[in-house]
NUGUZA-623260 format. One record per residue: residue number from 1; residue in one letter; x, y, z of N, C-alpha, C, O in turn. Coordinates in nm, 3 decimals. Layout:
<atom num="NUM" residu="A" n_u="X" n_v="Y" n_w="Z" ca_u="X" ca_v="Y" ca_w="Z" c_u="X" c_v="Y" c_w="Z" o_u="X" o_v="Y" o_w="Z"/>
...
END
This chain:
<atom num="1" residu="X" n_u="-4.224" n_v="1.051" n_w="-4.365" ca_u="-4.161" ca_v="0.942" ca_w="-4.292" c_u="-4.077" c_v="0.860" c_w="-4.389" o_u="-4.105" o_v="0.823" o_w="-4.503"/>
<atom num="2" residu="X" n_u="-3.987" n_v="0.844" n_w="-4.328" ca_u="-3.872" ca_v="0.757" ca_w="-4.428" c_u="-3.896" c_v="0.610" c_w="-4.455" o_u="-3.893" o_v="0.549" o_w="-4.348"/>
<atom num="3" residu="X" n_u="-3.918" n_v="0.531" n_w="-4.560" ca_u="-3.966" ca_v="0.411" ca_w="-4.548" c_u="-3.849" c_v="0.334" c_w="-4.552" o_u="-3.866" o_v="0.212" o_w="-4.550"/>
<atom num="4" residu="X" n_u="-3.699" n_v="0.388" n_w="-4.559" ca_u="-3.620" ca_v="0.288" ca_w="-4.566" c_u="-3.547" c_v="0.235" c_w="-4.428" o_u="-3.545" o_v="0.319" o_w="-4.338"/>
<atom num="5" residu="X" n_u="-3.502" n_v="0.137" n_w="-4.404" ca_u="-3.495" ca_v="0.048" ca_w="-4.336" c_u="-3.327" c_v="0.046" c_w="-4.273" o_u="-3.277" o_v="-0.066" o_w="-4.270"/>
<atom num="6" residu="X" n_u="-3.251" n_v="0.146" n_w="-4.230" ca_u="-3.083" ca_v="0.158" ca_w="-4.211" c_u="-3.073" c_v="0.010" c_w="-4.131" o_u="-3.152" o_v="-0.045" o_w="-4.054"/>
<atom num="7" residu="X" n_u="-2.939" n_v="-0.030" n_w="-4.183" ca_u="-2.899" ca_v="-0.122" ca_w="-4.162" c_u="-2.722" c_v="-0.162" c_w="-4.170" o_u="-2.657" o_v="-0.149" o_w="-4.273"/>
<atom num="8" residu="X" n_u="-2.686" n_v="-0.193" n_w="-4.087" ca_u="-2.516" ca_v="-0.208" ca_w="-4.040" c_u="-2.481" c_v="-0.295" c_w="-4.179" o_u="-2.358" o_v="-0.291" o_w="-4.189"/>
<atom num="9" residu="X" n_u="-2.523" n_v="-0.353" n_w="-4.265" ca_u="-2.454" ca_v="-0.437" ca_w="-4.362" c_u="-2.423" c_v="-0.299" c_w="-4.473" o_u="-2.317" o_v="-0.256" o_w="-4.520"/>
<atom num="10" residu="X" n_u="-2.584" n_v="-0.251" n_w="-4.491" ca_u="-2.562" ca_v="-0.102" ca_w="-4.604" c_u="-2.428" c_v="0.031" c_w="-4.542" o_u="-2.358" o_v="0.101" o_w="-4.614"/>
<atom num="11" residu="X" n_u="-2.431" n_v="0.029" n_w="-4.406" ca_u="-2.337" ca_v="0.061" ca_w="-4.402" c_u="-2.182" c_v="0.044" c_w="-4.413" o_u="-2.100" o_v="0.134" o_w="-4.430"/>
<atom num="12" residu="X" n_u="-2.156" n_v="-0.107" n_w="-4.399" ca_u="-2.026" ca_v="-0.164" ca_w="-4.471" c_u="-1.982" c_v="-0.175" c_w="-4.565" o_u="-1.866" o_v="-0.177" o_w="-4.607"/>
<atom num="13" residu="X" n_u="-2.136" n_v="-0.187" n_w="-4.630" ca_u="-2.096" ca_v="-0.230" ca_w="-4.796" c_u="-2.019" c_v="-0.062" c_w="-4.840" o_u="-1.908" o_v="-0.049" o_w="-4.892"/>
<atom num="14" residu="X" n_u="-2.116" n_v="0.051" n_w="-4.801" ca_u="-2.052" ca_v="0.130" ca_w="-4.848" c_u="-1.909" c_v="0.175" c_w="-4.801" o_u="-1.853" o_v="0.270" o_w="-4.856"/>
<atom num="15" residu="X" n_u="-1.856" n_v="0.108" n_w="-4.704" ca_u="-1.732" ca_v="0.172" ca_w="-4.654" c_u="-1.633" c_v="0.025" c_w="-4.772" o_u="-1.550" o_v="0.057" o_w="-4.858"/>
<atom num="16" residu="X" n_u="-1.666" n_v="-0.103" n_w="-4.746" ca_u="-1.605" ca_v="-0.172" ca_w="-4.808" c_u="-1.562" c_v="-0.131" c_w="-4.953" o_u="-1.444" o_v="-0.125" o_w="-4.988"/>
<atom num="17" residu="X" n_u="-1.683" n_v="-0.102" n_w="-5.046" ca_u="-1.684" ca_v="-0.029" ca_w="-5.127" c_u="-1.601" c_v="0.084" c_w="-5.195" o_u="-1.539" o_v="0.080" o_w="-5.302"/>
<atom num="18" residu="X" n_u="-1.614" n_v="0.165" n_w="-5.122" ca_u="-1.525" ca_v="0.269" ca_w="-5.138" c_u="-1.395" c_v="0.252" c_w="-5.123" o_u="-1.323" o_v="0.273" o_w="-5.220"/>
<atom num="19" residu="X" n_u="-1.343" n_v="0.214" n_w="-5.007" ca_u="-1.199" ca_v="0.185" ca_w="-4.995" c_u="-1.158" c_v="0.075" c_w="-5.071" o_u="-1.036" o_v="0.076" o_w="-5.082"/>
<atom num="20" residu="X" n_u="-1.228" n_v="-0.052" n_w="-5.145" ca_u="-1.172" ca_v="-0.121" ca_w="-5.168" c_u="-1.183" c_v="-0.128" c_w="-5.350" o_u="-1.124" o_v="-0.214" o_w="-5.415"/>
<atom num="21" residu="X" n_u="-1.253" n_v="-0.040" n_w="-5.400" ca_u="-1.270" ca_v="-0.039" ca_w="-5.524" c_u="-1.191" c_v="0.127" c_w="-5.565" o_u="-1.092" o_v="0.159" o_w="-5.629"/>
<atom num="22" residu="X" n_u="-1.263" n_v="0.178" n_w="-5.513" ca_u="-1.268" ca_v="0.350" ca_w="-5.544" c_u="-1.115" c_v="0.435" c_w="-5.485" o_u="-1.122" o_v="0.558" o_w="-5.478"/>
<atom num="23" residu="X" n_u="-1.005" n_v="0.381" n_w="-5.451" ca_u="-0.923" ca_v="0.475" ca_w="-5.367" c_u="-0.960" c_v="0.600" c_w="-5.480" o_u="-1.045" o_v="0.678" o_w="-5.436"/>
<atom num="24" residu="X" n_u="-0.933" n_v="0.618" n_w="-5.555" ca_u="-0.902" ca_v="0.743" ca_w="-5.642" c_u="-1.049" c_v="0.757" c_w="-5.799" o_u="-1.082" o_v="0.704" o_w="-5.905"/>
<atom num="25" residu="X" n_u="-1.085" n_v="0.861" n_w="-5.710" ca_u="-1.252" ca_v="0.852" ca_w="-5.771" c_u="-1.231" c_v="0.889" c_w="-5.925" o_u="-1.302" o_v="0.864" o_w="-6.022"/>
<atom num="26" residu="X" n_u="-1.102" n_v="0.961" n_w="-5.913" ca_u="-1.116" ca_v="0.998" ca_w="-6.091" c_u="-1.044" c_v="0.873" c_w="-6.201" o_u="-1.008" o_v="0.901" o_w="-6.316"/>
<atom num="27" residu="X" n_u="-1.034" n_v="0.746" n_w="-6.146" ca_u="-1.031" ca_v="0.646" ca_w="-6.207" c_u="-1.173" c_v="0.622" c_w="-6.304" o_u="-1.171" o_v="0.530" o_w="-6.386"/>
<atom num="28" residu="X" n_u="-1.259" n_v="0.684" n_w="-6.295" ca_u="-1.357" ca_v="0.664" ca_w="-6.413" c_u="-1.319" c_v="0.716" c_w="-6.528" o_u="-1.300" o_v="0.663" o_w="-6.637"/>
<atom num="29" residu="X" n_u="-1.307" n_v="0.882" n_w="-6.475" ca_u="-1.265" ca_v="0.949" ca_w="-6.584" c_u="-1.173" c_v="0.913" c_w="-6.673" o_u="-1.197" o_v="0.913" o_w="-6.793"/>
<atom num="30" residu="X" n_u="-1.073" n_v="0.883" n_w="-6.629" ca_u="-0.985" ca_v="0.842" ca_w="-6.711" c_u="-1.005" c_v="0.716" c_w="-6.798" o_u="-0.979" o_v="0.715" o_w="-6.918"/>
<atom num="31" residu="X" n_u="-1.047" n_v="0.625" n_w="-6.739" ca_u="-1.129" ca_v="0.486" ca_w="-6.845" c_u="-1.234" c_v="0.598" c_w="-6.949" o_u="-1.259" o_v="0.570" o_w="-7.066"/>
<atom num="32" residu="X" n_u="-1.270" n_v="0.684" n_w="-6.902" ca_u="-1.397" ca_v="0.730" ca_w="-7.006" c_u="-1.295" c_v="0.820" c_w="-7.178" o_u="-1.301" o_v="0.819" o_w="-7.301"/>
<atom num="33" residu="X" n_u="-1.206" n_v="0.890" n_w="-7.052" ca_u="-1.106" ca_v="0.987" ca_w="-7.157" c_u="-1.037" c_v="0.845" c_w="-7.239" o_u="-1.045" o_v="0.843" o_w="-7.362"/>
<atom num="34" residu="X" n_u="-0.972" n_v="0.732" n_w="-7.167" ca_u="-0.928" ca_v="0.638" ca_w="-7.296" c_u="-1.016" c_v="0.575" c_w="-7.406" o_u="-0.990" o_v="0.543" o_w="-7.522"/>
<atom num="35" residu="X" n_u="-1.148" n_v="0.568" n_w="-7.322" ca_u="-1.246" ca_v="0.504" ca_w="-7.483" c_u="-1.265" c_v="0.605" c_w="-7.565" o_u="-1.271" o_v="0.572" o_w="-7.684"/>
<atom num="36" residu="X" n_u="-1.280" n_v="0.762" n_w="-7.533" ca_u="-1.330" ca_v="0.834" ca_w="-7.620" c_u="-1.151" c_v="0.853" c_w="-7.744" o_u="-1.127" o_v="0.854" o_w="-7.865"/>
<atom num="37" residu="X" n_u="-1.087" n_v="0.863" n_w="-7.640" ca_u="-0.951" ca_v="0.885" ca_w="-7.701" c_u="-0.928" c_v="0.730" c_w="-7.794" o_u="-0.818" o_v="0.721" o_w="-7.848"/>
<atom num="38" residu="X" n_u="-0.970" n_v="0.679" n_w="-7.802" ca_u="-0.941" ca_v="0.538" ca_w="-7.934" c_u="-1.041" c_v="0.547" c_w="-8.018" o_u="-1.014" o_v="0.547" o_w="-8.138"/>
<atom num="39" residu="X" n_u="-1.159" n_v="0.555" n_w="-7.983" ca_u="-1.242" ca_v="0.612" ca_w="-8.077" c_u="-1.236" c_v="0.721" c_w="-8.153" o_u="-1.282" o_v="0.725" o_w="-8.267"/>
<atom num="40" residu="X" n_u="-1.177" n_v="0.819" n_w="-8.094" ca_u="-1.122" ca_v="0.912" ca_w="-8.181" c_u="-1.042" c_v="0.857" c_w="-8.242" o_u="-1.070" o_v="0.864" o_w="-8.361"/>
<atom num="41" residu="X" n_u="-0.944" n_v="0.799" n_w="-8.222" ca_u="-0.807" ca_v="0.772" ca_w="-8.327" c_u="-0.848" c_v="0.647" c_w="-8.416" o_u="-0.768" o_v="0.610" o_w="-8.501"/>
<atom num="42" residu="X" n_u="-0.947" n_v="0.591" n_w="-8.402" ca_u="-0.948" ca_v="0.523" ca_w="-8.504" c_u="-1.079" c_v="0.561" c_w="-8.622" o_u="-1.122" o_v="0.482" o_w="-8.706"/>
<atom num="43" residu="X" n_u="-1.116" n_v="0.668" n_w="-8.606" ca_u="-1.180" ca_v="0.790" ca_w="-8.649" c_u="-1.096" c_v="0.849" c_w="-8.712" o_u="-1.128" o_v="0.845" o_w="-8.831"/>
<atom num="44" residu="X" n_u="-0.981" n_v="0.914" n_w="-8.695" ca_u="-0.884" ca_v="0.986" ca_w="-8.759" c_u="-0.830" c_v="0.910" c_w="-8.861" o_u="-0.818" o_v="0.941" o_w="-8.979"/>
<atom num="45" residu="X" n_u="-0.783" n_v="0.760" n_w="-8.778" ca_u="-0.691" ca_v="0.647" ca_w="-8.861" c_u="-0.806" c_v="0.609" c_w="-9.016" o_u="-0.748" o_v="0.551" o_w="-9.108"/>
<atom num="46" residu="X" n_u="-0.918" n_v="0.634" n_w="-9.032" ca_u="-1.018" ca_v="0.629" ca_w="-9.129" c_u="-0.973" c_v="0.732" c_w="-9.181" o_u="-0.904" o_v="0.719" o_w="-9.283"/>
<atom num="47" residu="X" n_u="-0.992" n_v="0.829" n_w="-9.142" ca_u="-0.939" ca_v="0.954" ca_w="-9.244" c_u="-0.832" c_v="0.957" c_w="-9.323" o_u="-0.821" o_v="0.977" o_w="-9.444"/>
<atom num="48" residu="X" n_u="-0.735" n_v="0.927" n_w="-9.218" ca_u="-0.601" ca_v="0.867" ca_w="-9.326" c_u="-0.602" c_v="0.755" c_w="-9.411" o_u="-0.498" o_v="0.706" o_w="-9.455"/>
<atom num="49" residu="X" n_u="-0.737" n_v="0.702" n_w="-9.443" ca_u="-0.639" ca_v="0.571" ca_w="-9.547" c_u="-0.766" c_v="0.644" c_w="-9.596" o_u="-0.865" o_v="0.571" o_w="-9.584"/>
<atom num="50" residu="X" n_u="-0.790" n_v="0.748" n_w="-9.642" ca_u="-0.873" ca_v="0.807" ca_w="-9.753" c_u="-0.791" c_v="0.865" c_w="-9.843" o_u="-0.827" o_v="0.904" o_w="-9.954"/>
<atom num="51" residu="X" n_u="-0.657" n_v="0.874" n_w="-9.788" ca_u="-0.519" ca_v="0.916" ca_w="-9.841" c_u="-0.451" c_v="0.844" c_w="-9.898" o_u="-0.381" o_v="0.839" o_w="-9.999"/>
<atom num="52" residu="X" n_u="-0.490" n_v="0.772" n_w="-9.798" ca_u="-0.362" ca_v="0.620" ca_w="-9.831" c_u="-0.441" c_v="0.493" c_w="-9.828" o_u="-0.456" o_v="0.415" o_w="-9.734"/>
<atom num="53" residu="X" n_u="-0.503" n_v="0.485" n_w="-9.993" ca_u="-0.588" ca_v="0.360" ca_w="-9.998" c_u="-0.513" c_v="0.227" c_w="-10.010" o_u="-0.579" o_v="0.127" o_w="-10.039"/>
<atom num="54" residu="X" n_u="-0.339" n_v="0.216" n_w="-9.981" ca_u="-0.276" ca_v="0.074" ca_w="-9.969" c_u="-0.314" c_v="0.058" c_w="-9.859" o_u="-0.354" o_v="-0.057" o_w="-9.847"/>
<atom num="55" residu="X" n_u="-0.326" n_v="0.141" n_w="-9.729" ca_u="-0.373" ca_v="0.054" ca_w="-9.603" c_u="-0.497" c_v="0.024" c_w="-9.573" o_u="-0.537" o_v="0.008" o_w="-9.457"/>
<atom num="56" residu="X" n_u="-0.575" n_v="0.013" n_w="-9.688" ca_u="-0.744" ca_v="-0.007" ca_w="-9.624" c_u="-0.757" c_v="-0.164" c_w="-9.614" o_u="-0.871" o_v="-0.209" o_w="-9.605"/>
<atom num="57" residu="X" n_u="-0.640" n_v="-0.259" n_w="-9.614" ca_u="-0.653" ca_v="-0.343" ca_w="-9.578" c_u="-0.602" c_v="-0.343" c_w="-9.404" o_u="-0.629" o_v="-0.450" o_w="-9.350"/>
<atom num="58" residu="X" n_u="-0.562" n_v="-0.281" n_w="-9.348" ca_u="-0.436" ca_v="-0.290" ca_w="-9.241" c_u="-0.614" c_v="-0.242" c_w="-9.161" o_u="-0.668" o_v="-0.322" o_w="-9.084"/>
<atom num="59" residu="X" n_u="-0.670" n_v="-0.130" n_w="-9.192" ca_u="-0.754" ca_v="-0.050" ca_w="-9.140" c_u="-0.866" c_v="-0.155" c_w="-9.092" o_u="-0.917" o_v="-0.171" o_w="-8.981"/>
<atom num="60" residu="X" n_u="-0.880" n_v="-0.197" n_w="-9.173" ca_u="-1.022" ca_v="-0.331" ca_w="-9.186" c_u="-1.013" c_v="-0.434" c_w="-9.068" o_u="-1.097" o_v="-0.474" o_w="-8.988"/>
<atom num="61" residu="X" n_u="-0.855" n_v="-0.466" n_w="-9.089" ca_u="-0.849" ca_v="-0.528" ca_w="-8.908" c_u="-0.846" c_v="-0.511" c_w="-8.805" o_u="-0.888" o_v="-0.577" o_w="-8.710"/>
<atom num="62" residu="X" n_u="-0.776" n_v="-0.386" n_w="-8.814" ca_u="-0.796" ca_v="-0.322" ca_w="-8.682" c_u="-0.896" c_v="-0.236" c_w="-8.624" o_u="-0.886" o_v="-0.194" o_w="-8.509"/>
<atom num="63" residu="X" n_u="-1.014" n_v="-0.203" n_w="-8.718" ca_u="-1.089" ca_v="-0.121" ca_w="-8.702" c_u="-1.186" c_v="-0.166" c_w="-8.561" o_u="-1.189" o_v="-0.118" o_w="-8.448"/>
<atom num="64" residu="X" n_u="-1.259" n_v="-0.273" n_w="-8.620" ca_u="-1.340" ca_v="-0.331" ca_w="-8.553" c_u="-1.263" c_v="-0.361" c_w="-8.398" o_u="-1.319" o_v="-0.292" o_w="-8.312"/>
<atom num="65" residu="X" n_u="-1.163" n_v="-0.436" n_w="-8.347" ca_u="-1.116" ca_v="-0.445" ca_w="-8.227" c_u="-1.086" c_v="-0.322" c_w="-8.127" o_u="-1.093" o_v="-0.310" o_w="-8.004"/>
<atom num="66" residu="X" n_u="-1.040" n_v="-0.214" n_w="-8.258" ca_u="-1.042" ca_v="-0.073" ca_w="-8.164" c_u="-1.172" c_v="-0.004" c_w="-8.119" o_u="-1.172" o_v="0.067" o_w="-8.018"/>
<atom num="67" residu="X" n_u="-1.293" n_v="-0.025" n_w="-8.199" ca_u="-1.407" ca_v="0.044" ca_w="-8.143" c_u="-1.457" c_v="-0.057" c_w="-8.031" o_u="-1.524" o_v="-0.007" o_w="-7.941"/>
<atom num="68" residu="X" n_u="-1.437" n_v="-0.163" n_w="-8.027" ca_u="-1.496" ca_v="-0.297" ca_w="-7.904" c_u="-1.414" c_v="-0.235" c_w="-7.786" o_u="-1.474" o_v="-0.202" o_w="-7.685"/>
<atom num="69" residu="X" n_u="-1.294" n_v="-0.221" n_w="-7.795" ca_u="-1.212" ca_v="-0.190" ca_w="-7.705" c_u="-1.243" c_v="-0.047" c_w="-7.617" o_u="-1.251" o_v="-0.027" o_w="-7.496"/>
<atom num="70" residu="X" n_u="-1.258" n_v="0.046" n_w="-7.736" ca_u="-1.272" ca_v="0.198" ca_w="-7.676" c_u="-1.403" c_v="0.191" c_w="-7.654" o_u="-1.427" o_v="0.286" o_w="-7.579"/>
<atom num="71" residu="X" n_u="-1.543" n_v="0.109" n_w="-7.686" ca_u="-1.634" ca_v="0.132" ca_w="-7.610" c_u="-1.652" c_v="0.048" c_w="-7.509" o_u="-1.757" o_v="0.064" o_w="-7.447"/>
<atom num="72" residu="X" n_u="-1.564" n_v="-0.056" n_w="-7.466" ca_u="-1.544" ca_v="-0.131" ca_w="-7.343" c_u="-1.506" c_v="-0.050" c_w="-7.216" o_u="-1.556" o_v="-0.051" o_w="-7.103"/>
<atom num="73" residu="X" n_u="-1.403" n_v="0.020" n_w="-7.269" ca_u="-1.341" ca_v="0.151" ca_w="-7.187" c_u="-1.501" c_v="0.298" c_w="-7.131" o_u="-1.532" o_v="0.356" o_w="-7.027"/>
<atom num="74" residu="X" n_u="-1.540" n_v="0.295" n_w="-7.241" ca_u="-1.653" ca_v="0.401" ca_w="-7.242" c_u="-1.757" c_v="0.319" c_w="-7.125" o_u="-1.748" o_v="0.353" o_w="-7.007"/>
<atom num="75" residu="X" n_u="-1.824" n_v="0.243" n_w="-7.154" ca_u="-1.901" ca_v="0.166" ca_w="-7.064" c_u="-1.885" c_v="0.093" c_w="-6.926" o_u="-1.968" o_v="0.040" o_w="-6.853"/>
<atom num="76" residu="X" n_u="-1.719" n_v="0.109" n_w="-6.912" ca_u="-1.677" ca_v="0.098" ca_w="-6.793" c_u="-1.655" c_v="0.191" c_w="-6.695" o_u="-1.635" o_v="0.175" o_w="-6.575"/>
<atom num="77" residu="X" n_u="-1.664" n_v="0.354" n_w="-6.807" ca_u="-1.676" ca_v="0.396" ca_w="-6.709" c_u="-1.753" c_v="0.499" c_w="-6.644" o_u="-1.738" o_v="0.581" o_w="-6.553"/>
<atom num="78" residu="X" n_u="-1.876" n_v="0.446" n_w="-6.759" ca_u="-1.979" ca_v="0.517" ca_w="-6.714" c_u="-2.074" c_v="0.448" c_w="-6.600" o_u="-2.169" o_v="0.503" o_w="-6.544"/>
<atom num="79" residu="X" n_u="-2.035" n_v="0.331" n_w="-6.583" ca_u="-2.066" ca_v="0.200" ca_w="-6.505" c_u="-2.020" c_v="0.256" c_w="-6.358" o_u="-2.085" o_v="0.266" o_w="-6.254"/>
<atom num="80" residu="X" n_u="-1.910" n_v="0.283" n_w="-6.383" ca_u="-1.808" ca_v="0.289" ca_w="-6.260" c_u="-1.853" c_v="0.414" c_w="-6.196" o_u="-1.889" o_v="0.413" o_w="-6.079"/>
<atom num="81" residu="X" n_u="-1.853" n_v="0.540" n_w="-6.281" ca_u="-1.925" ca_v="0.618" ca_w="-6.230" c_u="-2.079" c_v="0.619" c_w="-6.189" o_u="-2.089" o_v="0.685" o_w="-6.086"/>
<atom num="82" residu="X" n_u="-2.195" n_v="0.574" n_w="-6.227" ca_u="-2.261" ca_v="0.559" ca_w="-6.179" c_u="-2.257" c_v="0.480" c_w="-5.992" o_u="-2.310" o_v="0.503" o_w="-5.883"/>
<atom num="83" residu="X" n_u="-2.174" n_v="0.398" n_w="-6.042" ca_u="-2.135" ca_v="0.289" ca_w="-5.939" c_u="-2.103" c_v="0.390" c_w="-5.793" o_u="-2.147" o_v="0.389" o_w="-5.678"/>
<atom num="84" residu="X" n_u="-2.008" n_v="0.468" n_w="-5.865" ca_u="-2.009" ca_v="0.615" ca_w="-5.731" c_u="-2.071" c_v="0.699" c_w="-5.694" o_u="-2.051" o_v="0.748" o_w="-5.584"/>
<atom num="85" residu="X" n_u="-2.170" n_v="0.743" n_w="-5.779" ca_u="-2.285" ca_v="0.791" ca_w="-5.769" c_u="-2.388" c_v="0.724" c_w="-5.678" o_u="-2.451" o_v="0.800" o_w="-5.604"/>
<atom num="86" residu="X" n_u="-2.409" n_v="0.621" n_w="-5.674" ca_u="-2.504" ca_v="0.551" ca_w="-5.566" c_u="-2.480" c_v="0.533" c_w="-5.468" o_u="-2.566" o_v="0.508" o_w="-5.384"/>
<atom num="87" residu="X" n_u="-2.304" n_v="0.542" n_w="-5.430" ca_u="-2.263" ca_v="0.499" ca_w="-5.288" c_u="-2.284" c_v="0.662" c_w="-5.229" o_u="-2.313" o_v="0.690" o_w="-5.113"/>
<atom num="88" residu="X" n_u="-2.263" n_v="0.747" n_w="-5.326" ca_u="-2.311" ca_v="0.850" ca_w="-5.223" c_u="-2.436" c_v="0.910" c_w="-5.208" o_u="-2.476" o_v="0.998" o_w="-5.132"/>
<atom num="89" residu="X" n_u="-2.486" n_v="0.845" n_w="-5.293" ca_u="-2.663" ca_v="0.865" ca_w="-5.251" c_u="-2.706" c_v="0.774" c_w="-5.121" o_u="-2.813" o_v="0.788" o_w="-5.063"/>
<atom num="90" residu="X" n_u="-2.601" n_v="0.673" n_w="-5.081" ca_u="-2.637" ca_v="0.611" ca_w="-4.996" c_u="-2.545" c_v="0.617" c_w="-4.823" o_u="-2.559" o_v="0.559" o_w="-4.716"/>
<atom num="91" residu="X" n_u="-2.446" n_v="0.726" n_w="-4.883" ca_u="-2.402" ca_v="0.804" ca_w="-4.754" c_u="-2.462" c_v="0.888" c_w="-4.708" o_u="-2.464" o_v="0.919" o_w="-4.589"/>
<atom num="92" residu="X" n_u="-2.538" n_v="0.954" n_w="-4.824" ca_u="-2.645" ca_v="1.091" ca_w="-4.774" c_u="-2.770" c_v="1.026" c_w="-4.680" o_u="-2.805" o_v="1.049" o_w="-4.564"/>
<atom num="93" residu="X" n_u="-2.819" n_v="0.938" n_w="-4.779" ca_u="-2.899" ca_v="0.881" ca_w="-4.726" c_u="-2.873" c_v="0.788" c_w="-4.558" o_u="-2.972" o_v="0.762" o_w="-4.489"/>
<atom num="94" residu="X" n_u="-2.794" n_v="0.766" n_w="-4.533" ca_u="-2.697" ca_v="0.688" ca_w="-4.376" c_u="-2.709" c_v="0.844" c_w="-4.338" o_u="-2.821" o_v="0.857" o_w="-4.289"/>
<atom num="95" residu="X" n_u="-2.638" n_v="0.977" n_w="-4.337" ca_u="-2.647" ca_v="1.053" ca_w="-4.248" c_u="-2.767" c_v="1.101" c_w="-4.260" o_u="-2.788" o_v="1.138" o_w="-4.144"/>
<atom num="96" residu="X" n_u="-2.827" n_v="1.118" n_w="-4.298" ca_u="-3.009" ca_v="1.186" ca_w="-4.275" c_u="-3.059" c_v="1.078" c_w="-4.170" o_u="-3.096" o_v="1.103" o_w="-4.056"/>
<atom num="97" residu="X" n_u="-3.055" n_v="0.971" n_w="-4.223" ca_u="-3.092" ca_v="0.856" ca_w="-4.121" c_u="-2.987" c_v="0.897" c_w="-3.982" o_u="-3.062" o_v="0.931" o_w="-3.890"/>
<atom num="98" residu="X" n_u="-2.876" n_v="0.903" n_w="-3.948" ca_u="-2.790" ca_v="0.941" ca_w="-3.782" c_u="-2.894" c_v="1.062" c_w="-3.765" o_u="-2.947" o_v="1.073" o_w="-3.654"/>
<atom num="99" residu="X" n_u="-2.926" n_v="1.152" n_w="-3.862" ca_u="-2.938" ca_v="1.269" ca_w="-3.812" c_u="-3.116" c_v="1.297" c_w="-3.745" o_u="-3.154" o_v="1.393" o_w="-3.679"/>
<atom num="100" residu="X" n_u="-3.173" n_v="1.212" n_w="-3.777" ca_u="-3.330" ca_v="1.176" ca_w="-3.750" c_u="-3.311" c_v="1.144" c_w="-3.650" o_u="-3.359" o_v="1.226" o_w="-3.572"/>
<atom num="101" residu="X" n_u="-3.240" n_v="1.025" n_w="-3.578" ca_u="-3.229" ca_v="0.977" ca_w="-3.472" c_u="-3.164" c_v="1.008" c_w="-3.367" o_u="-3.171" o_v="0.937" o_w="-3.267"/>
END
């Protein structure tokens, strides 16, 4: 027996939801591909001033703002995806519930 409780608000939220956040679901991905993609490059950009030790001052400033940044990106969009992940655990869950009844 199902202990959860369907309800017309859980069903809005998820339609509100979706259309009003999500048009295009692979908007995570791409926040995820830009944090990993700055993190990489400022991974690389380390490598190069192992070459070029006049810029390990240039490196030092920018280092730190690029990893805040690319894991801001990373955590947004693993956020985001999760975030889509639940709305359709909770569409499945709405049609099992139509389909009981």
């Amino acid at each position: 027996m199902n202990s959860c409780v369907r309800t017309d608000d859980m069903c809005g939220m998820v339609e509100k939801h979706k259309i009003e956040l999500f048009e295009d679901t692979r908007t995570c991905y791409r926040y995820l591909q830009a944090g990993f993609s700055i993190i990489l490059l400022t991974f690389v950009a380390g490598l190069g001033v192992l070459f070029l030790p006049d810029l390990v001052w240039m490196y030092d400033i920018l280092v730190m703002p690029a990893l805040f940044v690319g894991l801001g990106f990373l955590l947004y969009g693993v956020g985001t995806h999760l975030h889509i992940m639940h709305l359709n655990v909770l569409e499945m869950r709405e049609g099992d519930a139509d389909n009981h009844h």
